[in-house]
Short mmCIF file of the C-alpha atoms (twelve columns), coordinates in Angstrom:
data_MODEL
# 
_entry.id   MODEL 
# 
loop_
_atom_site.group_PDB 
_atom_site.id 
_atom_site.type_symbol 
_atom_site.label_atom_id 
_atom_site.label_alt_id 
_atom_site.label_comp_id 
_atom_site.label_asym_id 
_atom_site.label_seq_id 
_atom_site.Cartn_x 
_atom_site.Cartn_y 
_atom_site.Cartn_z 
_atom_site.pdbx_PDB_model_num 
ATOM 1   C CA . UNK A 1   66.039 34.277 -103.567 1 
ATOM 2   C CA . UNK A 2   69.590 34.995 -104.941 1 
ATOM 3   C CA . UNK A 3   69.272 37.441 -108.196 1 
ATOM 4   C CA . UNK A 4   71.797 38.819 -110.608 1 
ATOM 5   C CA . UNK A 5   70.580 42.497 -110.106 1 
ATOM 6   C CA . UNK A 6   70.431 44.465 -107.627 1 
ATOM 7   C CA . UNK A 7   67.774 44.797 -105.303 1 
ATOM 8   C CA . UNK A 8   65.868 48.085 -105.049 1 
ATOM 9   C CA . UNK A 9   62.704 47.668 -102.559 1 
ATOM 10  C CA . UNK A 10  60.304 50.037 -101.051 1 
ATOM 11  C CA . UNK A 11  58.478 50.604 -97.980  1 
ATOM 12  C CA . UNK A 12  55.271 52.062 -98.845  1 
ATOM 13  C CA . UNK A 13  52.785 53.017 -96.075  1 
ATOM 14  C CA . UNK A 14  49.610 54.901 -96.728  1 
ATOM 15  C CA . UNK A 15  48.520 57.522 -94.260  1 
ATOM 16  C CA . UNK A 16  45.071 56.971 -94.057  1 
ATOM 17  C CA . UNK A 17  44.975 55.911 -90.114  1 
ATOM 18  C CA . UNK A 18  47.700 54.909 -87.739  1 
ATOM 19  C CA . UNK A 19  50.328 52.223 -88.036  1 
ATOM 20  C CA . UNK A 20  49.525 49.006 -87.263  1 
ATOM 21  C CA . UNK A 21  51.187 45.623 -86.443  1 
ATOM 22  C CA . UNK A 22  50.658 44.284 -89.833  1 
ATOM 23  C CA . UNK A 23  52.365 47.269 -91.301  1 
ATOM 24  C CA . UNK A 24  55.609 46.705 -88.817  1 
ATOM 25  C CA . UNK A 25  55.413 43.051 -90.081  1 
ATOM 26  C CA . UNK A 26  55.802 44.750 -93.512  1 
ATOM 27  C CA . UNK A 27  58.212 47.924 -92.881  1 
ATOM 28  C CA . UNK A 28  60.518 44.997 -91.190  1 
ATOM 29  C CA . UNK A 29  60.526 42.134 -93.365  1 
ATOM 30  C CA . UNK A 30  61.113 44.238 -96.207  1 
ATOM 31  C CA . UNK A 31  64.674 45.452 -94.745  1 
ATOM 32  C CA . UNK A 32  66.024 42.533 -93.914  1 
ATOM 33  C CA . UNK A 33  64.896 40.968 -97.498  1 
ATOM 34  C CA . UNK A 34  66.665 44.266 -98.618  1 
ATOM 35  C CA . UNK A 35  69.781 44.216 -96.860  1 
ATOM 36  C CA . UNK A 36  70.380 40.462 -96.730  1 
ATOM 37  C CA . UNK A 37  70.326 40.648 -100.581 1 
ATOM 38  C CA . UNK A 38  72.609 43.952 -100.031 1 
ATOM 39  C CA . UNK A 39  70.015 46.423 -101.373 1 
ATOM 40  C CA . UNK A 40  68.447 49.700 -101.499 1 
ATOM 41  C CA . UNK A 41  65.815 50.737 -99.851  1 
ATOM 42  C CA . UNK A 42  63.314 53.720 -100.309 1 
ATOM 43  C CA . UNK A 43  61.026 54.761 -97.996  1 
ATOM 44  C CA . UNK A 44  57.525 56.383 -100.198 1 
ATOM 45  C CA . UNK A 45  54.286 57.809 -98.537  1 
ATOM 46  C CA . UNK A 46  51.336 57.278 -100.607 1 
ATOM 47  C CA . UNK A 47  49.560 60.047 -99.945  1 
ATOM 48  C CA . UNK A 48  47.909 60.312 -103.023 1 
ATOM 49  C CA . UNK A 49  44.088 60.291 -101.538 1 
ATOM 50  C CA . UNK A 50  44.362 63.880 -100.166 1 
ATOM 51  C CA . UNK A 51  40.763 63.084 -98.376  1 
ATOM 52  C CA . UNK A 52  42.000 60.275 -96.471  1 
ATOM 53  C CA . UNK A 53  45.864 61.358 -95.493  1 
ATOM 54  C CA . UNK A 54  45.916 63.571 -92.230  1 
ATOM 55  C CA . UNK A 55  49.478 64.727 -90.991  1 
ATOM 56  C CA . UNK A 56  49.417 63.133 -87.730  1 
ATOM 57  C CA . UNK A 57  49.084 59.847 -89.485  1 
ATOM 58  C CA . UNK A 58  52.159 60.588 -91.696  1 
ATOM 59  C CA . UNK A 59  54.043 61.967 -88.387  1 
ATOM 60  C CA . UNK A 60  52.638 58.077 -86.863  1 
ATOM 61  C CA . UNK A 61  54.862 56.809 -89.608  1 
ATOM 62  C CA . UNK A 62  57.982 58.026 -89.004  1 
ATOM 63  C CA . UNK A 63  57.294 58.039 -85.107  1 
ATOM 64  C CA . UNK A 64  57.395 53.974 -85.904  1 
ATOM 65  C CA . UNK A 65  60.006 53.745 -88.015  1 
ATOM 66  C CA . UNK A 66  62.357 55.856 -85.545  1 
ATOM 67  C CA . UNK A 67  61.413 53.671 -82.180  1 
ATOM 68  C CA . UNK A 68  62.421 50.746 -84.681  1 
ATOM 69  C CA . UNK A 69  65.684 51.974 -85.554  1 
ATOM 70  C CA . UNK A 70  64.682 50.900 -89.084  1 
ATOM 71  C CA . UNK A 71  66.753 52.685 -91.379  1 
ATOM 72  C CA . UNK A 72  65.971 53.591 -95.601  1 
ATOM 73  C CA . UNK A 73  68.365 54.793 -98.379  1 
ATOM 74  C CA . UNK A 74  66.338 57.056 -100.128 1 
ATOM 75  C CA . UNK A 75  63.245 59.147 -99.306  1 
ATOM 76  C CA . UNK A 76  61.721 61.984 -97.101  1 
ATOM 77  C CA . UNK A 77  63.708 62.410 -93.836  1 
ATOM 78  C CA . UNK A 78  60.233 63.787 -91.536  1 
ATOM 79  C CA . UNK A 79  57.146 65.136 -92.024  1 
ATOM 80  C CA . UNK A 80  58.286 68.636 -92.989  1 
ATOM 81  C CA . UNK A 81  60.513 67.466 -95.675  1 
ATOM 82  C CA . UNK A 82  57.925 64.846 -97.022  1 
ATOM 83  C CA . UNK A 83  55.580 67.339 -97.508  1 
ATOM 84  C CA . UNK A 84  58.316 69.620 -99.614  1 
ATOM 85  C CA . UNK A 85  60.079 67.105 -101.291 1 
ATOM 86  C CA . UNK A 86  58.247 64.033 -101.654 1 
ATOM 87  C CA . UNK A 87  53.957 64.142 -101.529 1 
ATOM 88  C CA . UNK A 88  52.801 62.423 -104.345 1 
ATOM 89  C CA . UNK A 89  50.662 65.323 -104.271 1 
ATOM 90  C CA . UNK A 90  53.318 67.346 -106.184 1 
ATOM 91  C CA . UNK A 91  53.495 65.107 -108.974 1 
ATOM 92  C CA . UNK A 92  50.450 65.020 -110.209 1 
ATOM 93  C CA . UNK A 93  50.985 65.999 -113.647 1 
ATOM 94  C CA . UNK A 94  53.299 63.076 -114.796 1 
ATOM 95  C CA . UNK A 95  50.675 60.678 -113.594 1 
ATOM 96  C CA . UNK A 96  47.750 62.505 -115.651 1 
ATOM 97  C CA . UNK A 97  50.149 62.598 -118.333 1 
ATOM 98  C CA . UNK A 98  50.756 58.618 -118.374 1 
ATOM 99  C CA . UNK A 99  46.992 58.342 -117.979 1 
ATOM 100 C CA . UNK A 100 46.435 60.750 -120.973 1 
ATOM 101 C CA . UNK A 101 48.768 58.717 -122.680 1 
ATOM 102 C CA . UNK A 102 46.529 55.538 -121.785 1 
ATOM 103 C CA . UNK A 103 43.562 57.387 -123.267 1 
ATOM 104 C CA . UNK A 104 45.043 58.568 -126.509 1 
ATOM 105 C CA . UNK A 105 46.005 54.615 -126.789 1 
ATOM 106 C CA . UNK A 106 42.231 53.809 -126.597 1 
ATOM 107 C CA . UNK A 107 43.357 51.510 -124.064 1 
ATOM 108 C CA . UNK A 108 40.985 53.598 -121.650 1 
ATOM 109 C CA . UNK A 109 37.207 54.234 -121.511 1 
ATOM 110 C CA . UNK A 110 35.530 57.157 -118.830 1 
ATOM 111 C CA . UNK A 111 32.813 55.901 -116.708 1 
ATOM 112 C CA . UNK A 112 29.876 57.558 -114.877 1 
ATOM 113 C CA . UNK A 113 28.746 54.820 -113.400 1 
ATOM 114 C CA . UNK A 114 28.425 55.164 -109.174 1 
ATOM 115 C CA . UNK A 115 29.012 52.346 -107.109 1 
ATOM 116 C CA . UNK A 116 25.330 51.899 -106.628 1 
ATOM 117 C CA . UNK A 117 24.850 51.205 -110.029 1 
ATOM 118 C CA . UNK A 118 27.401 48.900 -110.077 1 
ATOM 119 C CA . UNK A 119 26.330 47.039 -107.580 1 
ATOM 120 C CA . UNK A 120 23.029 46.664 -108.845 1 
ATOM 121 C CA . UNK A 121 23.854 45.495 -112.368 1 
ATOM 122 C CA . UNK A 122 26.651 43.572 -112.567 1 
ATOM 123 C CA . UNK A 123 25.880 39.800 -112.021 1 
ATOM 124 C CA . UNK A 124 29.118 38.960 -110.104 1 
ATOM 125 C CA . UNK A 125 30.083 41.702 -108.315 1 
ATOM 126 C CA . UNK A 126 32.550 43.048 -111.157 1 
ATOM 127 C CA . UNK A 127 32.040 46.003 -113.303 1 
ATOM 128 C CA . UNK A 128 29.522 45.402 -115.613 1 
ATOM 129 C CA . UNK A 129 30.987 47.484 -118.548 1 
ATOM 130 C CA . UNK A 130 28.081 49.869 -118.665 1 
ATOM 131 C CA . UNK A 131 29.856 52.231 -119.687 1 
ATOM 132 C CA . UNK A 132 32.470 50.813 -122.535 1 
ATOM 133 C CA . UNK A 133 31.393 51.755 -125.765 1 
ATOM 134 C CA . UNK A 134 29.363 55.056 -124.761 1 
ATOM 135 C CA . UNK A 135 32.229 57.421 -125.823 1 
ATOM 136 C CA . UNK A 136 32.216 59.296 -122.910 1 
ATOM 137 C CA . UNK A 137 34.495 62.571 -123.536 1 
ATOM 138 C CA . UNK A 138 37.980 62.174 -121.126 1 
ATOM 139 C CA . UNK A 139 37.319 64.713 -118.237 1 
ATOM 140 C CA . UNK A 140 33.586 64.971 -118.359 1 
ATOM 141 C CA . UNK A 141 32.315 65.825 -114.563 1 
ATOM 142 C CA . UNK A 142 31.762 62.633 -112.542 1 
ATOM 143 C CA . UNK A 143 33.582 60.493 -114.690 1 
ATOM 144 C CA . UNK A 144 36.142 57.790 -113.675 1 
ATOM 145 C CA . UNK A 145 38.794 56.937 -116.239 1 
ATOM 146 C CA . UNK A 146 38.965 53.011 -115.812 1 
ATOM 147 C CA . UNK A 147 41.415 50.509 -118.121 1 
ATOM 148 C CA . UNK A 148 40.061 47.822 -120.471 1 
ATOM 149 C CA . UNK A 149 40.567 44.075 -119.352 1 
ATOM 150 C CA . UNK A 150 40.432 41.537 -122.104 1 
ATOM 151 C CA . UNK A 151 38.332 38.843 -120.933 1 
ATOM 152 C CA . UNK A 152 41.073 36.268 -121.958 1 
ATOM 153 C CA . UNK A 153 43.606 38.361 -120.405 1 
ATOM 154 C CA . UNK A 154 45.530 36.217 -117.499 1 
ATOM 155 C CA . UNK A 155 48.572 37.984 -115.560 1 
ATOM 156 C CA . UNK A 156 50.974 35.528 -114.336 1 
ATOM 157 C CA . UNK A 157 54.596 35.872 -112.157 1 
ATOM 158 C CA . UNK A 158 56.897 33.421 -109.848 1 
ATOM 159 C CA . UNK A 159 55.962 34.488 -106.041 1 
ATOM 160 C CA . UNK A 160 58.770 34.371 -103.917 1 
ATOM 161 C CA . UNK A 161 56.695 33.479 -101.304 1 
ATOM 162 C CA . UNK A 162 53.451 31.807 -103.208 1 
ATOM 163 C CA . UNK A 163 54.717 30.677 -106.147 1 
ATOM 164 C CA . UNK A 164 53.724 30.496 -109.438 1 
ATOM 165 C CA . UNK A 165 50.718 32.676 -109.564 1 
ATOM 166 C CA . UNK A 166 47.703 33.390 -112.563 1 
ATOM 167 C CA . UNK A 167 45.125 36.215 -112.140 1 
ATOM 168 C CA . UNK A 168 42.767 36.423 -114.629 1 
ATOM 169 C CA . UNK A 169 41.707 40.495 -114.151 1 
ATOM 170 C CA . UNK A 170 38.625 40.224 -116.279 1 
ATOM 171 C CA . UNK A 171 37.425 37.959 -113.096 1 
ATOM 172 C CA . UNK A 172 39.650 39.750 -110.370 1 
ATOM 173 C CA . UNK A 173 39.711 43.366 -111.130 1 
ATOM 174 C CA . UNK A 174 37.256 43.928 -114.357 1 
ATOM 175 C CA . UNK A 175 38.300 47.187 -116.434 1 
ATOM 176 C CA . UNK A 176 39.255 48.857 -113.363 1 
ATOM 177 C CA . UNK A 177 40.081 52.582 -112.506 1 
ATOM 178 C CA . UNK A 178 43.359 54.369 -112.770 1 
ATOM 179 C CA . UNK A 179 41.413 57.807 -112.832 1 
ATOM 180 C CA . UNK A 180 38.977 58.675 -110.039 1 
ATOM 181 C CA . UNK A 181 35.902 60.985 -110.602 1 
ATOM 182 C CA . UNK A 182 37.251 63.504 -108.453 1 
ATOM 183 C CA . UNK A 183 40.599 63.850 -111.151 1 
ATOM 184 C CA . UNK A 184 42.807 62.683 -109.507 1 
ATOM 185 C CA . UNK A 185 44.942 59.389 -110.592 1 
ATOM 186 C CA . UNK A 186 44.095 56.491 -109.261 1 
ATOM 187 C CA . UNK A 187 46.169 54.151 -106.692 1 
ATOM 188 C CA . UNK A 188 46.760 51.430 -109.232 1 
ATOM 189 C CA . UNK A 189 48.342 54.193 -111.619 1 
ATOM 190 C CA . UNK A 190 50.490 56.149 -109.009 1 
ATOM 191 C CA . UNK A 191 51.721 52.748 -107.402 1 
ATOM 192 C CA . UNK A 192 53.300 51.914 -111.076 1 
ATOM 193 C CA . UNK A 193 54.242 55.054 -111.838 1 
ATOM 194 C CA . UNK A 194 56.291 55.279 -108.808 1 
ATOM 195 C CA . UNK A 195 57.969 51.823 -108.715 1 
ATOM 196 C CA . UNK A 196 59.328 52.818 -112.284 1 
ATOM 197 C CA . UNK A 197 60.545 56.011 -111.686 1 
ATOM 198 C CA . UNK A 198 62.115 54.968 -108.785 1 
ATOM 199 C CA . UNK A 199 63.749 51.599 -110.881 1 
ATOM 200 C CA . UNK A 200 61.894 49.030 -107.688 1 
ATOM 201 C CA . UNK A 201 62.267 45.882 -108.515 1 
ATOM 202 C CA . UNK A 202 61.333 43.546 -105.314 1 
ATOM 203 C CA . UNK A 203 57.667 44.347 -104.252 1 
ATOM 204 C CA . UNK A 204 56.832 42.815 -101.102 1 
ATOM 205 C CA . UNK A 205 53.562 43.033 -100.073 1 
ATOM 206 C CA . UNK A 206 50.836 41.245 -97.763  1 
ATOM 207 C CA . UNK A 207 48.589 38.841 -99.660  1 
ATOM 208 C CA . UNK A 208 45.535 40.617 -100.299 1 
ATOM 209 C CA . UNK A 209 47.425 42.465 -102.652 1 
ATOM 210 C CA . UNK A 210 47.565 39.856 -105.535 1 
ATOM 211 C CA . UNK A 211 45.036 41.398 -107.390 1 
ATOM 212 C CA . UNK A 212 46.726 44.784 -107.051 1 
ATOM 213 C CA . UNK A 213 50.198 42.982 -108.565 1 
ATOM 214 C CA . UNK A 214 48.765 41.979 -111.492 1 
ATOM 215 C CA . UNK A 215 46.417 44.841 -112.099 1 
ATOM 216 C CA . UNK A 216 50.160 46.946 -112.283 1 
ATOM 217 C CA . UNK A 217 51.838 44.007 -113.919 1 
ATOM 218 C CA . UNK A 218 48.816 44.824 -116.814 1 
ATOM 219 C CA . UNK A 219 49.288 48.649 -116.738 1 
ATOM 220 C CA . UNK A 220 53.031 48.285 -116.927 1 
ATOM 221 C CA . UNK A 221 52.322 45.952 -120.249 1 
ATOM 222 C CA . UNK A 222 50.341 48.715 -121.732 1 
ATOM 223 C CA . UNK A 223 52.751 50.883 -120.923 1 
ATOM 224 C CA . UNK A 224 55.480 48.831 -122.476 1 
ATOM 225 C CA . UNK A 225 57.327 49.164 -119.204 1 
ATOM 226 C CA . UNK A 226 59.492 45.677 -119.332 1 
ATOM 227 C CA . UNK A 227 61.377 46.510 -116.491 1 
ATOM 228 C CA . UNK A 228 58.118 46.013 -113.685 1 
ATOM 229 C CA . UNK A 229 57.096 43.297 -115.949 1 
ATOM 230 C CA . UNK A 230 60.639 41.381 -115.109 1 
ATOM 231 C CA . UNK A 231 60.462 42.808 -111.049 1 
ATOM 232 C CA . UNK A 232 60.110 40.350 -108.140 1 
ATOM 233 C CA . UNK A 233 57.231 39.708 -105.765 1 
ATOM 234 C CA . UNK A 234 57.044 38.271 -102.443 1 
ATOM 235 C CA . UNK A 235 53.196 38.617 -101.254 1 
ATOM 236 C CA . UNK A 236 53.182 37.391 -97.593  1 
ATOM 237 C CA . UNK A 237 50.238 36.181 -95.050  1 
ATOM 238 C CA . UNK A 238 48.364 38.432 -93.102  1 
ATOM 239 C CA . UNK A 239 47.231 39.414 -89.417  1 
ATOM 240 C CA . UNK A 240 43.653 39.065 -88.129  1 
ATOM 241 C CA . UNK A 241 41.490 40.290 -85.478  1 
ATOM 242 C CA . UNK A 242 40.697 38.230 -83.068  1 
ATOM 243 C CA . UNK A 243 37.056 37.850 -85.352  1 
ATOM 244 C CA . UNK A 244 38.584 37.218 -88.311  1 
ATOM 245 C CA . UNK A 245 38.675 40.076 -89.799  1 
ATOM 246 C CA . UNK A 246 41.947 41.790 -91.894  1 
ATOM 247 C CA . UNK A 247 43.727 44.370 -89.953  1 
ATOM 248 C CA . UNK A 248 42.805 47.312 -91.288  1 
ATOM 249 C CA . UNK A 249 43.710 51.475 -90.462  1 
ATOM 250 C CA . UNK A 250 40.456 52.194 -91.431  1 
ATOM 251 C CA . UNK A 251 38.533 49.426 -88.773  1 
ATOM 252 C CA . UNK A 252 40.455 51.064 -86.354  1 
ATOM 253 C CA . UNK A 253 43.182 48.036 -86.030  1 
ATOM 254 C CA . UNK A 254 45.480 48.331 -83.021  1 
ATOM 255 C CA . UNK A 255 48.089 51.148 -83.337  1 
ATOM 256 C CA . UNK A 256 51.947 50.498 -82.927  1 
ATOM 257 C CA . UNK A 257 51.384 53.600 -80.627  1 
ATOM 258 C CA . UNK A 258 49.617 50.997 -77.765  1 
ATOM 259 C CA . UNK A 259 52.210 48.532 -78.429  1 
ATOM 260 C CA . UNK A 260 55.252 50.338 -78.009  1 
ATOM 261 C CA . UNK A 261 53.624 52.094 -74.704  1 
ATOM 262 C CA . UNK A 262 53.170 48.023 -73.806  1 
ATOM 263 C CA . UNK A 263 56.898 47.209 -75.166  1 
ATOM 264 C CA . UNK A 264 58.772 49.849 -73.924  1 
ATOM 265 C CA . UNK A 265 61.729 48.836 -76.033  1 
ATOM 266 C CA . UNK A 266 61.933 47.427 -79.619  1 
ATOM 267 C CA . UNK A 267 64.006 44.002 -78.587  1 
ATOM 268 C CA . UNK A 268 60.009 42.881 -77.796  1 
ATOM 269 C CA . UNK A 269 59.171 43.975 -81.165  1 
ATOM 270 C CA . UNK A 270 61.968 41.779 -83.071  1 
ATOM 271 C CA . UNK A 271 61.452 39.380 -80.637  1 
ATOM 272 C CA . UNK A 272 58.048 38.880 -81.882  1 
ATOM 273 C CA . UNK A 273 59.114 39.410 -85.439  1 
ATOM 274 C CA . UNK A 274 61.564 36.415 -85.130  1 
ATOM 275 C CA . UNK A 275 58.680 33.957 -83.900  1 
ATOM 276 C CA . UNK A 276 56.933 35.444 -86.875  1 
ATOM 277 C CA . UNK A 277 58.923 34.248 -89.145  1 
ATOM 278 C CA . UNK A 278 60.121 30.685 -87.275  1 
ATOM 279 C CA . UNK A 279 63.452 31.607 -85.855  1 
ATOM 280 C CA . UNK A 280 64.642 31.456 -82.401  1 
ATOM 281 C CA . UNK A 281 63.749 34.832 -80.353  1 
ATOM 282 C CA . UNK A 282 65.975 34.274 -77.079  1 
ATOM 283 C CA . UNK A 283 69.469 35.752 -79.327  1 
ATOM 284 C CA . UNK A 284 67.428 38.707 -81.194  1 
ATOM 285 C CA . UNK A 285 67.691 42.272 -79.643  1 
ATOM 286 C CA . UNK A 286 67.909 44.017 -82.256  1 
ATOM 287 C CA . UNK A 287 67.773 44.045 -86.362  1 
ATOM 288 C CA . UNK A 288 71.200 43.107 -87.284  1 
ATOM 289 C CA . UNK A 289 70.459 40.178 -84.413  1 
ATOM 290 C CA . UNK A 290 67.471 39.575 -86.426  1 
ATOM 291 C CA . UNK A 291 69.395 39.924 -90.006  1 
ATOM 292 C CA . UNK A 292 72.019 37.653 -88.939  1 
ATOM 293 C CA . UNK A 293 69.375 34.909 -87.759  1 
ATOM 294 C CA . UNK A 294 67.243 35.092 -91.158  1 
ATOM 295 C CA . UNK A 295 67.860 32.043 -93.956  1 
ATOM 296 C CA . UNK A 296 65.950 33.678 -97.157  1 
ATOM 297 C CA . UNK A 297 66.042 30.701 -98.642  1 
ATOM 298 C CA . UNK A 298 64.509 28.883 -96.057  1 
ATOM 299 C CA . UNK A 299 61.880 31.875 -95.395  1 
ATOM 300 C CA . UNK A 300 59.254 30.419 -93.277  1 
ATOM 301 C CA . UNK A 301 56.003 32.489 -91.858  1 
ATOM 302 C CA . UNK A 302 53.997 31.945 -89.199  1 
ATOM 303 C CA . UNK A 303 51.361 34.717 -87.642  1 
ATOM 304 C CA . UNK A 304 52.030 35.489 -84.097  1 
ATOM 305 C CA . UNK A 305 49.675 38.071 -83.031  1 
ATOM 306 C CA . UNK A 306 51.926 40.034 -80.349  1 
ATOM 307 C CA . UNK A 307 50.016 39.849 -76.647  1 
ATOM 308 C CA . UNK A 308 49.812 42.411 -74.210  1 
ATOM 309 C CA . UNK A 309 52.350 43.915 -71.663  1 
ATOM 310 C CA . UNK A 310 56.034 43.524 -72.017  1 
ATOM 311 C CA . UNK A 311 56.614 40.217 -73.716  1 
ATOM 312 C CA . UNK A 312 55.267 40.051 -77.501  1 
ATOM 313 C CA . UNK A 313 54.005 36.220 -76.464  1 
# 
């Protein structure tokens, strides 16, 4: 994982429901990825869905990154100054004007169609392209603004983690939407928008985000933005419920909140984390323990769901 430039990651948590294990396994492994490869690291809040981000979820966030000790280079230092300084909210105008610039392009089309419709026409769960060729003015009411896919079109990087990877969009993500009907930009849009600006070039991310990699990877090509085009990507496994099912803020996963009342202390938490990722947990207390013990180039993971009570096994 050794690289000429240097590394500028990102934690990126969306406050849409309460930190959960899966997100730890995220904020953490990010870090020490950063700092082993002597990074920087910025902390950003995608907030961007007003209708789902509440403040005690973005307070959750920083609650969990404090009991971790987990420390960032760059970005909002609480709640208060977040919501001054750093709310995607106040940037809304440089991502319409990107998506304008999309439009103007012709390399966007507005859509009216509701999800209903979707569903009901398209014959593989995809959009359809109902909408394509109807010339449908840019800011008509109800309209999404939604990118065209070639159906050739296959997006391809080196996971750092996966390996060599090829997503044909057409099939994973058809024409999809980087302007919601509502106006606002879409997360697609923002997520790019904000990885340039803020020069990222290591994404890691949990594996159900593939699709979401190359969707950007596509924008950024648009966009003739080379630089996300030649960033690195480490998409990692995931946590389940017990019946199979993603952890998810919005199922109502299990909060870090239970399992710090459980852990008392964060040595459980790295403990776990070390399992997690193959080491030996008996020497970790802490993250530098935890830094110190991790071989990047021998990055192995395992998912250890963490257990009740004091121990994490």
């Amino acid at each position: 994982m050794s690289t000429s430039s240097p590394i500028r990651a990102r934690i990126a948590p969306t406050p849409s429901g309460y930190v959960h294990v899966g997100n730890v396994f995220n904020f953490i492994l990010t870090a020490l990825l950063t700092r082993k490869n002597k990074g920087f690291l910025h902390l950003r809040i995608d907030d961007i869905d007003a209708l789902r981000s509440r403040k005690e979820y973005v307070e959750d966030i920083f609650y969990v990154l404090d009991w971790l000790n987990l420390s960032y280079d760059e970005g909002p230092s609480g709640p208060t100054d977040f919501y001054q300084n750093y709310s995607q909210q106040l940037r809304l105008g440089e991502y319409q004007k990107r998506l304008k610039l999309l439009w103007e392009q012709e390399m966007a089309f507005a859509c009216k169609c509701s999800r209903t419709q979707i569903r009901e026409t398209s014959v593989d769960g995809q959009y359809p392209g109902n909408c394509r060729e109807l010339k449908i003015p840019l800011g008509e009411v109800a309209t999404a603004v939604r990118i065209r896919t070639p159906k050739e079109k296959v997006v391809s990087w080196k996971d750092e983690y996966m390996g060599a990877q090829f997503v044909t969009l057409y099939e994973a993500m058809r024409d999809f939407v980087i302007g919601r009907k509502d106006g606002m930009p879409a997360y697609q849009l923002v997520s790019l928008i904000e990885d340039l600006d803020h020069e990222i070039n290591f994404i890691i991310r949990g594996m159900d985000l593939v699709p979401s990699t190359a969707a950007q990877l596509f924008l950024a090509q648009q966009m003739n933005e080379t630089r996300f085009q030649q960033a690195r990507f480490l998409h990692h496994p995931l946590f389940y419920e017990t019946s199979g099912q993603k952890l998810s803020k919005s199922a109502g996963a299990t909060s870090m909140q239970q399992l710090i009342q459980q852990w008392k202390e964060p040595t459980a938490c790295y403990q776990w984390m070390a399992s997690s990722l193959n080491l030996g947990s008996h020497d970790i207390f802490d993250f530098s323990d935890l830094l110190e013990a991790l071989n990047i180039e021998q990055l192995r993971i395992r998912i250890v769901a963490p257990k009740p009570g004091l121990s994490p096994f």
